[in-house]
N, C-alpha and C positions, 0 to 999 in steps of 0.2 A: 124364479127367474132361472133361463137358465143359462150357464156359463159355457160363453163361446170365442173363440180369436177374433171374433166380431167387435164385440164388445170393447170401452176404452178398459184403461189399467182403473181409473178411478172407478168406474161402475161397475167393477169387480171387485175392489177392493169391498165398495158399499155392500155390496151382498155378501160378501164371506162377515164381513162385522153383521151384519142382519142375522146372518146363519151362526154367528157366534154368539148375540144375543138372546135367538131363539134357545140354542142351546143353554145357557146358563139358566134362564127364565124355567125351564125344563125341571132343571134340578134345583131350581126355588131358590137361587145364590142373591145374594146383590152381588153388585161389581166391586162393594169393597170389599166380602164373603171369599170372590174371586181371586181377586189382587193377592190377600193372602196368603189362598191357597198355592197359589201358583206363584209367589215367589215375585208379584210386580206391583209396582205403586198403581193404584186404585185410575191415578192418571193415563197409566199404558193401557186399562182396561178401558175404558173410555173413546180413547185412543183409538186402539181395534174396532171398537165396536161400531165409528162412525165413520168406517173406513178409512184414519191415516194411516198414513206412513210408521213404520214402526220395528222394532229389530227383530230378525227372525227368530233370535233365539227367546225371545220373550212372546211370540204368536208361539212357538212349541212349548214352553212353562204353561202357556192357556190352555192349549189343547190338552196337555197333560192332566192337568188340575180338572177336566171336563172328562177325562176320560176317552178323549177322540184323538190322541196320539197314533193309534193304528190308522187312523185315514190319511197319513199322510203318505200311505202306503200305494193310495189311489190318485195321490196329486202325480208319481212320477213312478212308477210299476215298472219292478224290475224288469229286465230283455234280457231273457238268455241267448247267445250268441246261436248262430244257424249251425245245423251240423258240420256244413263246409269250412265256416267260419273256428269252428271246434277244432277241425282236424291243420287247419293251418295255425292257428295259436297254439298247436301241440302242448296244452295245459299252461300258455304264459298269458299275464294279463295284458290285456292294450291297452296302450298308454299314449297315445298320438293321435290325432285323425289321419289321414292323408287326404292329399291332393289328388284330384281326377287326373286320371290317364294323359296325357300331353299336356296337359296346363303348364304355360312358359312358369318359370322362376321367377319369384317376388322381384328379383333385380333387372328382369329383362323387360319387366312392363313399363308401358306409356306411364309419366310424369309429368304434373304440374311445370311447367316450364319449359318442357321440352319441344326443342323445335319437329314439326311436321316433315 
């Protein structure tokens, strides 16, 4: 299958457990083989595998333990900043977004209760 914005959160979740069980089945583990390795009750592997909900830091202990820690390389790929963008950070990091060119001030916008 493949993963798109289309897609809900649960029917992604379902396929990364799918591709996570593929993967363990790969290297001939069971899920308690896995649990171990990677530092989670046999339940969290379960867990993932049937797409819940689950703590991130324990999906990265799996990956680890599977040896697919580097793809998480391809869930969000670094951006290096544009030349433009280089020579105005004059080597500082950013650290805010900003707001588009005119956009009025959080305080000067239309409210809930405000008369027309």
């Amino acid at each position: 299958m493949h993963l798109s914005k289309d897609r809900s959160d649960s029917t992604i979740l379902e396929e990364l457990g799918r591709r996570l069980t593929q993967a363990r089945l790969d290297r001939n583990l069971t899920q308690e083989e896995l649990a171990t390795a990677a530092g989670v009750s046999k339940r969290t592997v379960e867990r993932l595998e049937t797409g819940s909900s689950v703590q991130l830091a324990n999906f990265i202990r799996t990956l680890r333990a599977l040896d697919l820690v580097q793809s998480v390389e391809h869930l969000i790929p670094l951006v290096a900043p544009s030349p433009i963008a280089q020579l105005k950070l004059q080597g500082k990091e950013r650290q805010r977004a900003s707001s588009p060119k005119g956009s009025q001030p959080a305080s000067d916008r239309w409210r809930w209760g405000d008369d027309p």
